[in-house]
C-alpha positions as CSV (number, residue, x, y, z in Angstrom):
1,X,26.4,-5.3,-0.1
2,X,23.3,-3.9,-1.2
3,X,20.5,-6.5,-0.8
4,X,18.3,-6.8,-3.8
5,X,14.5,-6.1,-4.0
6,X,11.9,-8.7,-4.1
7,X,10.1,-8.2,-7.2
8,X,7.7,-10.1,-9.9
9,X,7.8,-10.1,-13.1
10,X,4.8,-10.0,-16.2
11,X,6.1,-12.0,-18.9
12,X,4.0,-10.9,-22.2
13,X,3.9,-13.5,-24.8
14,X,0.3,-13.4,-27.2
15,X,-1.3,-11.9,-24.7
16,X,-0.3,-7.9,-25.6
17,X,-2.8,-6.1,-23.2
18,X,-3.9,-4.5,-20.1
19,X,-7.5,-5.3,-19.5
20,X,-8.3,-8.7,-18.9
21,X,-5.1,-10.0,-18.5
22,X,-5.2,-12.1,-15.6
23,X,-1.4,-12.6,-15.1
24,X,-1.0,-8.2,-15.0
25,X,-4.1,-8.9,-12.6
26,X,-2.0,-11.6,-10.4
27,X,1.2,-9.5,-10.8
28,X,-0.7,-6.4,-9.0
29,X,-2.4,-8.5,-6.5
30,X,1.1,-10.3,-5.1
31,X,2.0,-7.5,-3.1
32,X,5.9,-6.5,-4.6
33,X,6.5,-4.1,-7.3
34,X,6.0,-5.9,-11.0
35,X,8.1,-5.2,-14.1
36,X,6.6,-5.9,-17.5
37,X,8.6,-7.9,-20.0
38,X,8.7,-8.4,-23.5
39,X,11.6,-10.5,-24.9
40,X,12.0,-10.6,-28.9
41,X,13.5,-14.7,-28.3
42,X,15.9,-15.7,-31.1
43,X,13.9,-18.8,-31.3
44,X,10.9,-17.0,-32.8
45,X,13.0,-14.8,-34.4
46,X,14.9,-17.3,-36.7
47,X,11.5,-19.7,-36.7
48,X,10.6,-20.0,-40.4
49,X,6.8,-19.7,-39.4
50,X,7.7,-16.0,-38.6
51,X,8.0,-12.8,-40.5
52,X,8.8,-9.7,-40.1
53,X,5.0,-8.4,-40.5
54,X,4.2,-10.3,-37.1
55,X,7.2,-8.9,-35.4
56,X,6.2,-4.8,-36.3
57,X,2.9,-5.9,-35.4
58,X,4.2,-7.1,-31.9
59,X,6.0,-4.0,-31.5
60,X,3.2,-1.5,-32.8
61,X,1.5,-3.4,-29.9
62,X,3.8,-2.7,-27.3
63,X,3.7,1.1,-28.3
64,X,0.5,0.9,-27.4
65,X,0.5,-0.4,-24.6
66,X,3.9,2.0,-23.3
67,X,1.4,4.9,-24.4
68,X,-0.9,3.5,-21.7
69,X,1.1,3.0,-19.1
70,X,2.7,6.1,-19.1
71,X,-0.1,7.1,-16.8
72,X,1.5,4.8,-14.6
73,X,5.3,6.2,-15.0
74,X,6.4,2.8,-16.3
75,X,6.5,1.3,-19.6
76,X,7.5,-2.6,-21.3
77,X,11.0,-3.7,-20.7
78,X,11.2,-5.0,-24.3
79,X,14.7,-6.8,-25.3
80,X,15.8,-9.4,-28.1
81,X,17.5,-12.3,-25.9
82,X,17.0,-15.7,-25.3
83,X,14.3,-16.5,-22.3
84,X,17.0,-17.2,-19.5
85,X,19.6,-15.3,-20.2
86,X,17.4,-12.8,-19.8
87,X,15.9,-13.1,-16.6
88,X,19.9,-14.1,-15.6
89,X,20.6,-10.6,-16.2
90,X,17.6,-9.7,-14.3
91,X,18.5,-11.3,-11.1
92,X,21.9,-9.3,-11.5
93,X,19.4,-6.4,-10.4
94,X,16.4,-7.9,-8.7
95,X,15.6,-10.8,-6.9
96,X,12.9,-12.3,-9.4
97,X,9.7,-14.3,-6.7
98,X,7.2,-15.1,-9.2
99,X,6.7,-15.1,-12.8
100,X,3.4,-14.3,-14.3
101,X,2.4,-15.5,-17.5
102,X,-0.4,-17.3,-19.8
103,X,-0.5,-21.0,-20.9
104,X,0.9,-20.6,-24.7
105,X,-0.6,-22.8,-27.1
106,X,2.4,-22.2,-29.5
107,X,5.1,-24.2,-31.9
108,X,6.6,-26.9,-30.7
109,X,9.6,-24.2,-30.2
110,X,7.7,-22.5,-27.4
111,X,6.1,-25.6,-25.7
112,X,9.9,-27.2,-25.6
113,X,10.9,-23.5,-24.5
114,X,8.6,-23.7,-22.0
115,X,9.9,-27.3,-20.3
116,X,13.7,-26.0,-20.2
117,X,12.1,-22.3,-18.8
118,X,10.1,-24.6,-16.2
119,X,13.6,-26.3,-14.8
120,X,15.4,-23.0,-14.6
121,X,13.0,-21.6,-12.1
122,X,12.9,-24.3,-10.3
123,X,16.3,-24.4,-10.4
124,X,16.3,-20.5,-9.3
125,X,13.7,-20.8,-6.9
126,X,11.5,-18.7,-8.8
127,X,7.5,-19.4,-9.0
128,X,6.2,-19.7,-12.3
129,X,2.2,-18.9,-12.5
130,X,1.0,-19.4,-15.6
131,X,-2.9,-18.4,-16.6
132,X,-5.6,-20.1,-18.6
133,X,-5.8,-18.4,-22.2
134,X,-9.3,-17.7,-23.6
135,X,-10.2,-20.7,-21.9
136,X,-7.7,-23.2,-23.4
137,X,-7.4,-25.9,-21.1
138,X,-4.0,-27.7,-21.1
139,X,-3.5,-31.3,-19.8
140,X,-7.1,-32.4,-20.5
141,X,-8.2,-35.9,-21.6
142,X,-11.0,-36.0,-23.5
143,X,-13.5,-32.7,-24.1
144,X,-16.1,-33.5,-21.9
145,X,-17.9,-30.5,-20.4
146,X,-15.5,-28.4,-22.3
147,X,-17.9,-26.1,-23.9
148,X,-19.6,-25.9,-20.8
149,X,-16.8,-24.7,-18.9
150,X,-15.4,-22.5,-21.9
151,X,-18.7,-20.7,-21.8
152,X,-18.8,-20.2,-18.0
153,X,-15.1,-18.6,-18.3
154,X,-16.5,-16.8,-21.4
155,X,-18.7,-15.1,-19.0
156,X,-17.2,-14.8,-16.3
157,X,-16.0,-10.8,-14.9
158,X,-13.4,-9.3,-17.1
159,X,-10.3,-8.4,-14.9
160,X,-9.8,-4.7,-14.6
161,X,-6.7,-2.8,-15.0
162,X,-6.2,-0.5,-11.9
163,X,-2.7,-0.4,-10.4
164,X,-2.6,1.8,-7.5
165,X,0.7,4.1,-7.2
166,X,4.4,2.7,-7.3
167,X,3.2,-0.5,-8.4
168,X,5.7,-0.4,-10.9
169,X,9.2,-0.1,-11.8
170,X,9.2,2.9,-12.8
171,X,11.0,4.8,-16.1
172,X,14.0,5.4,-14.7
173,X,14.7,2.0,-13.2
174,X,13.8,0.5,-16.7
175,X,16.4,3.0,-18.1
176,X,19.0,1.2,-15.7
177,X,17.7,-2.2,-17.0
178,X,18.0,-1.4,-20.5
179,X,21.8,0.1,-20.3
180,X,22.7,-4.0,-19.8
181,X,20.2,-5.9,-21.4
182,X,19.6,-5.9,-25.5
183,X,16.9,-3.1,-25.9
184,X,14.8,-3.7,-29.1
185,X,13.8,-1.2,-31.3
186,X,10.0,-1.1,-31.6
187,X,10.0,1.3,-34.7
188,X,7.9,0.3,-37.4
189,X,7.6,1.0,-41.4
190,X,4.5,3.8,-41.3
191,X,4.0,3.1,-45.1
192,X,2.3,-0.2,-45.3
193,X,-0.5,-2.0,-45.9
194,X,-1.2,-4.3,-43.0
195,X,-3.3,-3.7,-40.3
196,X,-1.4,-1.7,-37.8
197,X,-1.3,-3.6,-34.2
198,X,-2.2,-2.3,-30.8
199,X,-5.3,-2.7,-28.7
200,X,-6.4,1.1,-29.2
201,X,-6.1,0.0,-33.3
202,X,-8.1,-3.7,-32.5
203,X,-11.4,-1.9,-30.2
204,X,-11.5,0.7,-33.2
205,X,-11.9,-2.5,-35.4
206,X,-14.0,-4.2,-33.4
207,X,-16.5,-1.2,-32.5
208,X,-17.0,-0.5,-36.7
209,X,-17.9,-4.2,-36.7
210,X,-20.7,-3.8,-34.0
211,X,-21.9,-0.5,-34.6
212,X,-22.9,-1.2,-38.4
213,X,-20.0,-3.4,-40.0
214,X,-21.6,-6.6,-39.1
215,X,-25.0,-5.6,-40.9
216,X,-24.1,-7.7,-44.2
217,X,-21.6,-10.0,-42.2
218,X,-23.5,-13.4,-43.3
219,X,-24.1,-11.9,-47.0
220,X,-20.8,-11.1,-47.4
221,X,-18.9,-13.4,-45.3
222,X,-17.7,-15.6,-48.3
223,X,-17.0,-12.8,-51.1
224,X,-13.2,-11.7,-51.3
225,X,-13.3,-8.4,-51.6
226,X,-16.6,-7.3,-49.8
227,X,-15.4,-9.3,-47.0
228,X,-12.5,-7.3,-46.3
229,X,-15.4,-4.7,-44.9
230,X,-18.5,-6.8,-43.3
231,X,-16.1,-9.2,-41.6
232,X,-14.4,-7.9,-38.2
233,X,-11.1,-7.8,-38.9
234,X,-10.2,-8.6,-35.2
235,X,-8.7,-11.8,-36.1
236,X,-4.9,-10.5,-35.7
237,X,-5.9,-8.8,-32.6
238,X,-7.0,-11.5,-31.1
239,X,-4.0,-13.8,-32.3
240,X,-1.3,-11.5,-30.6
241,X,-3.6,-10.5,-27.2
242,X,-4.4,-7.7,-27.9
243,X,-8.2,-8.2,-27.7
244,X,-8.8,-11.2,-25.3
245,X,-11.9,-13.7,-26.8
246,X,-13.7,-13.0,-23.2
247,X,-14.2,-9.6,-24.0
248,X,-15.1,-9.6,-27.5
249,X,-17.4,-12.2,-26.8
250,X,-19.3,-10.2,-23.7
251,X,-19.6,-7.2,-26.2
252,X,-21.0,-9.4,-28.9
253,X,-23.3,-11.0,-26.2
254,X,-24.5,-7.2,-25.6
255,X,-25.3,-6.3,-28.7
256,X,-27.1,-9.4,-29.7
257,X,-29.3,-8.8,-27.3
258,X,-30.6,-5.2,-28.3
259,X,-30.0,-6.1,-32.2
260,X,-32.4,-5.9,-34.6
261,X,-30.8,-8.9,-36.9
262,X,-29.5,-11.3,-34.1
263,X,-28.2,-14.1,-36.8
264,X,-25.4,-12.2,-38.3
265,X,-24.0,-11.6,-34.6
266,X,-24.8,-15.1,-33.7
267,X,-22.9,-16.5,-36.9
268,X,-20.1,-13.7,-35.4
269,X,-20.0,-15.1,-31.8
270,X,-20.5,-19.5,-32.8
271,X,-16.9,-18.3,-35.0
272,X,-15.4,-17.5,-31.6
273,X,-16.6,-20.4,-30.1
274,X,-15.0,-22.6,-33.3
275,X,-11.8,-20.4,-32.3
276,X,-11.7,-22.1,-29.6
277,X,-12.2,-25.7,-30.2
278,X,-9.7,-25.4,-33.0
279,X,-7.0,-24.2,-30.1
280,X,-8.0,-26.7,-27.9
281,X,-7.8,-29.6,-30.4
282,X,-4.0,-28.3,-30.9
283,X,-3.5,-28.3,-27.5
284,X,-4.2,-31.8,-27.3
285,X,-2.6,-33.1,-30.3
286,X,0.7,-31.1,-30.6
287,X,1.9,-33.9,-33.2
288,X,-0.4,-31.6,-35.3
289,X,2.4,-29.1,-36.4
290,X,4.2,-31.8,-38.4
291,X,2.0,-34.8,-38.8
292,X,-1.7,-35.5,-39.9
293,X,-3.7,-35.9,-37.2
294,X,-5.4,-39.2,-38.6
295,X,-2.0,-41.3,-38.7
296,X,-3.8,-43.4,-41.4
297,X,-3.0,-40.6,-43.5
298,X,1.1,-40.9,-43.1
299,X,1.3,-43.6,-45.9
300,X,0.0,-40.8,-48.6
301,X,3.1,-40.3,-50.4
302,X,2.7,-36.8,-52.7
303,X,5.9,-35.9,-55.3
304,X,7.0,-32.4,-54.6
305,X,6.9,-30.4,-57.1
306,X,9.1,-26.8,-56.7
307,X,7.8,-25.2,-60.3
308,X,4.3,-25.8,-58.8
309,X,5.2,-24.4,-55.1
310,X,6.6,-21.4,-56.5
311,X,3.5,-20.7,-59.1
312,X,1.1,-20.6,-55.9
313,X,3.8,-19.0,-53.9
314,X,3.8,-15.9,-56.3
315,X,0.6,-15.9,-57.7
316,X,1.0,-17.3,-61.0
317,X,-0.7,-20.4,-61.5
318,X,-2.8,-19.3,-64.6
319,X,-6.0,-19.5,-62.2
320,X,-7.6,-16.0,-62.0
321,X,-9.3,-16.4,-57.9
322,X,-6.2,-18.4,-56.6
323,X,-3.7,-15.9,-58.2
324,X,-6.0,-12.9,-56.8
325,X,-5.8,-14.5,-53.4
326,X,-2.7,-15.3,-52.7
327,X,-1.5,-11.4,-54.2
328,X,-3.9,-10.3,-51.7
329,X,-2.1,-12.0,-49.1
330,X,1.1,-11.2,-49.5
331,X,0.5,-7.4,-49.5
332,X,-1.8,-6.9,-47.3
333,X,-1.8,-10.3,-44.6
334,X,-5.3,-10.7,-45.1
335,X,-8.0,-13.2,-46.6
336,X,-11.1,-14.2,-45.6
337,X,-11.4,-17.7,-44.5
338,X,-13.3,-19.2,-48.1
339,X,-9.9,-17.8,-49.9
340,X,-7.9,-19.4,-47.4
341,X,-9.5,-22.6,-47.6
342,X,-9.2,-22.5,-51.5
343,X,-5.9,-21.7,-51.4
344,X,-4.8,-24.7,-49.0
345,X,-6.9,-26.8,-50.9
346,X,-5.8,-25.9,-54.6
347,X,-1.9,-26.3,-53.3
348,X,-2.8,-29.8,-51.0
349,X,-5.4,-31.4,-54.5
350,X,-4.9,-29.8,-57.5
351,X,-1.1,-29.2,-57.2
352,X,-1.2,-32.6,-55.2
353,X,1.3,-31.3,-52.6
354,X,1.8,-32.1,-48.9
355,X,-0.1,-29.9,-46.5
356,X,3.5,-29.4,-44.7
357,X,5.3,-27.6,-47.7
358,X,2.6,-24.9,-47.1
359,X,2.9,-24.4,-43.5
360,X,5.6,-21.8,-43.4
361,X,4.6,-19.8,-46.4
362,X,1.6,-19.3,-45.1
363,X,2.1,-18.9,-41.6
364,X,4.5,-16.0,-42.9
365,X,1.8,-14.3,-45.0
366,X,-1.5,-14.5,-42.1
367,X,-0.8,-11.0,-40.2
368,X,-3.6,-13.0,-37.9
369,X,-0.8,-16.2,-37.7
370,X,-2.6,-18.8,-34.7
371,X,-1.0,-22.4,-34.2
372,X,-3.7,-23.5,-32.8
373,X,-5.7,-22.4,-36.0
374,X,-3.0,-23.0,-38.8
375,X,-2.4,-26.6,-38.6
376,X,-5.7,-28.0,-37.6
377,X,-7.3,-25.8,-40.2
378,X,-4.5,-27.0,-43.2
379,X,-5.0,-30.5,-42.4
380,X,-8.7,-30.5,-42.4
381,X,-8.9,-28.6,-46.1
382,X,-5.9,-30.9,-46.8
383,X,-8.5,-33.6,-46.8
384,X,-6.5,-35.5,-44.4
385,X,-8.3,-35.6,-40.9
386,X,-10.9,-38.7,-41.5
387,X,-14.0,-36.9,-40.0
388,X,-14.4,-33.9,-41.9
389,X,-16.1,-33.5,-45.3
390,X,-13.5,-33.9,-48.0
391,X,-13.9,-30.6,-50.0
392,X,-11.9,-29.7,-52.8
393,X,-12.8,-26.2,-54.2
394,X,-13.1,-25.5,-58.0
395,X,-11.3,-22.0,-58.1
396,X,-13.4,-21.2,-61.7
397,X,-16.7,-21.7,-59.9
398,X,-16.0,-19.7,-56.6
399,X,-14.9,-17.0,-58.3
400,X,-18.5,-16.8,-60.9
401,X,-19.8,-17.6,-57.3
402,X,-18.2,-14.7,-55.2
403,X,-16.4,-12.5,-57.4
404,X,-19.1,-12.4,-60.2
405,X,-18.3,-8.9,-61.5
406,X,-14.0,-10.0,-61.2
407,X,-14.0,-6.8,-58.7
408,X,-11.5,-8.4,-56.3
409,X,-9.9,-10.7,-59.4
410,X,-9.6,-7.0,-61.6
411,X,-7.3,-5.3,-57.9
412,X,-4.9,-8.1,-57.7
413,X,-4.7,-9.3,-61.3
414,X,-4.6,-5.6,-62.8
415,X,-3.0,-7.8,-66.0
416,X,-6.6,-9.2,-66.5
417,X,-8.7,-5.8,-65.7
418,X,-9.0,-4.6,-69.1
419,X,-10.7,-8.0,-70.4
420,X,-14.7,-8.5,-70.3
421,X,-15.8,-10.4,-67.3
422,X,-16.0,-13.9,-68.5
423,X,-12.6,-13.9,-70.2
424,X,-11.3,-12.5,-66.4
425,X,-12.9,-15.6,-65.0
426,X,-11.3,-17.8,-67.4
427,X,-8.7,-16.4,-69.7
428,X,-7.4,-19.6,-70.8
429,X,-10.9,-19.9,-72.8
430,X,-9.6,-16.6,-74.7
431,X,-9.1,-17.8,-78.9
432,X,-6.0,-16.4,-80.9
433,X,-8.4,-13.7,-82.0
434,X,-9.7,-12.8,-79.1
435,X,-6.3,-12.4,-78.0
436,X,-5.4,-10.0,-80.2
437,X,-8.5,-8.3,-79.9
438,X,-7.7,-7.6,-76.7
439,X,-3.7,-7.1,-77.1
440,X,-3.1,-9.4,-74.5
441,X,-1.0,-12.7,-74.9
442,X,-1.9,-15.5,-72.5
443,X,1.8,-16.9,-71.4
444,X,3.0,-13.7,-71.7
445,X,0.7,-11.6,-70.4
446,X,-0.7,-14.2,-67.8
447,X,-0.2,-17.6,-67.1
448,X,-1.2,-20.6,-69.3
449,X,-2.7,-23.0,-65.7
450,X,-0.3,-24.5,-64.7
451,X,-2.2,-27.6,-64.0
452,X,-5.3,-29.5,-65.3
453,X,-8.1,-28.6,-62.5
454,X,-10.7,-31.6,-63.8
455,X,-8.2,-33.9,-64.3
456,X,-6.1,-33.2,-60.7
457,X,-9.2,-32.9,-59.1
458,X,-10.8,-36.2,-60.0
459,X,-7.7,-38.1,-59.2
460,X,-7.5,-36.2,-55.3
461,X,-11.0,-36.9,-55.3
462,X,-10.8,-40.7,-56.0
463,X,-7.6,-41.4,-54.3
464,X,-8.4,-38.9,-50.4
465,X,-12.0,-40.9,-51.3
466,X,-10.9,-44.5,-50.8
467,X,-8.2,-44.0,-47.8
468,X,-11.3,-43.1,-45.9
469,X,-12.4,-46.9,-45.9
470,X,-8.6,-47.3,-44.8
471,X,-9.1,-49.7,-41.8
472,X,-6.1,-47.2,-39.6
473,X,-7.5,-43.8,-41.4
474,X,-11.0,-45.3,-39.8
475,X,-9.4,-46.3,-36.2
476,X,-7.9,-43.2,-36.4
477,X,-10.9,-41.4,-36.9
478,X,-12.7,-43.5,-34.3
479,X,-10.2,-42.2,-31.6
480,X,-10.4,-38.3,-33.0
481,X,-14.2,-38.5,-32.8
482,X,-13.8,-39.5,-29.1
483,X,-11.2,-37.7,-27.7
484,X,-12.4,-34.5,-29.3
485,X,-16.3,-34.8,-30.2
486,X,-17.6,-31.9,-27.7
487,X,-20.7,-33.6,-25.9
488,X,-23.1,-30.1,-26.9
489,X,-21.7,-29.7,-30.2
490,X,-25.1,-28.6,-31.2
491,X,-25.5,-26.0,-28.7
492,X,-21.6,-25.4,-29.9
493,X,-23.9,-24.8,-33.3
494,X,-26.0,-22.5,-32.4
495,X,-25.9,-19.2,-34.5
496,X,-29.1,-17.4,-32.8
């Protein structure tokens, strides 16, 4: 009987590159030949936070990274399978010694996933080595010295990708693999609209941003439409791996120094740091994905209301910005982060629904999807953390504020395009003559608003208002404050 070779195995999960990616790095440095996995898991698959615009971003990743390695005469084993059968079918081939990987801060899915994963090498005699990601710390306490040690990993040397000869599996041994195990298919729809995913597509983003993009990045940081240029645009990159936040963060640190306006890369690199802190805080507080953080906030009872849901769903609430927005979204998986905000916090207090009946839709729509980011980031526009400022955006007034000439309202409302500017803004001002004036029919044409914004907003004002003098909503936020208050939050601050 043929004795099977020792190898180890790189399992890729958000962490879709070759350069800085300490687990490849460990894989290379153990000595025995490494394959590269990929496994499509039915439990993401089926997981309602999922769509299929994350998964042919995934793949477009991984055909970047088999164009790379084909240098290296090896490419990504990528399958669709659950996590141990997989590797089962492995070890029919190879024996498996270690397992390198990054910590995932994921859905509760994954973490359980990772538990029963945990017990089957153990089980198999298999060592499991898993890496810190952009300096998320699991099993921590409290956050003290966290920034400090997040900004000493933040600068800290990149690891380099340079396998030396046959330290791979190489094509035809992958062949062999694939005849057995479930061999996705990683082709993608070439007419779209998203941003296409791959590390070679994310540095192309990111260098635009730093060579001249980032020039009107504070101007234009909170404007729909003019956004979609001076921002970066790296934010799905970094979400699937295939930027890690150590090396945009070292090339940001470079060109602030040599930059003639240093605040707009500044504002650009405290984000990053906010990145962070809003991973970590999920880390922490898994509970997050389902629950408020602040339990004091589980007695707020909110009637669901499906003709509302399905208005904001669609974009067709009778609201010009929100409708825009959420248009915006859906075809192209991107909105800057004052939309975003306006959109959770129109659904959460002027359609007074529960922060949890968004989850999914969104999740689905954000090319950029983050755990880490989506729940802590819902709940704190939801109103219902305790510590942050309770904001509740008046769609009218951002979109006079950031959309003043209806530029980005005029692309995704192309209903409302033909009307003067004001009458875009607000079209539920429009007479029965000015209707006609105009041939357009508000209820017909466009929505009639679904909802009174003065009216719903006082009463989510008055009501998210008092439960913060909630004796639990004000434990709660006594223990939030001091199991995640970062000791240098104002260095954290810093923008210059």
């Amino acid at each position: 009987m043929k004795t099977k070779e020792h190898i180890n195995v790189v399992w890729l999960k958000r962490d879709l590159r070759l350069q800085d990616n300490e687990a490849i790095s460990n894989a290379l440095k153990s000595g025995k030949r490494v394959l590269i996995l990929y496994v499509f898991e039915h439990l993401l698959l089926n997981d309602a936070h999922y769509s299929e615009r994350h998964f042919n971003f995934i793949k477009e990743s991984l055909g970047d990274l088999n164009e790379n390695l084909e240098a290296h005469h090896t490419k990504v084993l990528t399958i669709t399978s659950d996590i141990t059968s997989a590797f089962n079918q492995l070890q029919a081939f190879y024996k498996i010694d270690s397992i390198f990987s990054h910590v995932e801060t994921g859905l509760l899915v994954t973490y359980n996933r990772d538990k029963e994963f945990t017990r089957y090498c153990r089980n198999n005699f298999i060592n499991w080595e898993e890496s810190k990601n952009n300096g998320v710390e699991r099993g921590l306490v409290n956050r003290d010295n966290w920034f400090e040690n997040w900004e000493t990993y933040m600068n800290s040397a990149l690891e380099v990708f340079q396998p030396t000869n046959n330290q791979f599996l190489n094509h035809s041994e992958i062949e062999t693999l694939k005849d057995v195990l479930s061999e996705t298919d990683l082709s993608t729809p070439e007419d779209t609209k998203f941003q296409r995913g791959g590390t070679t597509m994310g540095w192309k983003y990111a260098n635009s941003f730093f060579k001249n993009r980032h020039e009107d990045y504070m101007a234009n940081i909170s404007k729909p439409e003019a956004s979609r240029t001076s921002c970066s645009r790296i934010s799905p990159y970094i979400a699937w791996g295939n930027l890690s936040i150590r090396q945009v963060f070292q090339k940001a640190q470079q060109l602030k120094s040599t930059a003639e306006n240093k605040r707009h890369i500044g504002a650009f690199i405290s984000r990053l740091r906010w990145q962070a802190h809003f991973i970590q805080k999920f880390e922490m507080e898994h509970t997050m994905e389902n629950a408020s953080v602040n339990k004091g906030y589980h007695k707020l009872k909110k009637t669901l209301s499906e003709s509302y849901q399905k208005a904001w769903k669609e974009g067709q609430t009778g609201f010009p910005l929100v409708d825009a927005s959420m248009r915006c979204l859906l075809e192209t998986g991107y909105v800057n982060f004052r939309m975003r905000a306006m959109l959770a916090s129109f659904f959460t207090h002027i359609l007074w629904q529960p922060w949890q009946s968004a989850t999914t839709h969104l999740s689905q729509q954000f090319l950029d999807f983050e755990p880490g980011i989506h729940f802590p980031q819902l709940q704190m526009q939801a109103g219902e953390t305790g510590i942050n400022n309770l904001r509740i955006y008046n769609p009218t007034l951002n979109g006079l504020k950031h959309d003043p000439d209806a530029v980005f309202i005029k692309k995704w409302v192309p209903e409302l395009a033909h009307l003067d500017t004001p009458f875009i803004h607000e079209p539920y001002l429009m007479t029965e003559m000015e209707q006609t004036f105009y041939n357009f029919k508000l209820g017909e044409d466009y929505p009639i608003p679904i909802v009174d914004v003065k009216e719903n907003r006082k009463r989510a004002s008055e009501i998210l208002w008092n439960m913060k003098k909630d004796p639990e909503v004000l434990r709660e936020s006594y223990r939030i404050l001091k199991r995640h208050t970062l000791q240098d939050r104002k260095r954290m601050l810093k923008s210059d």
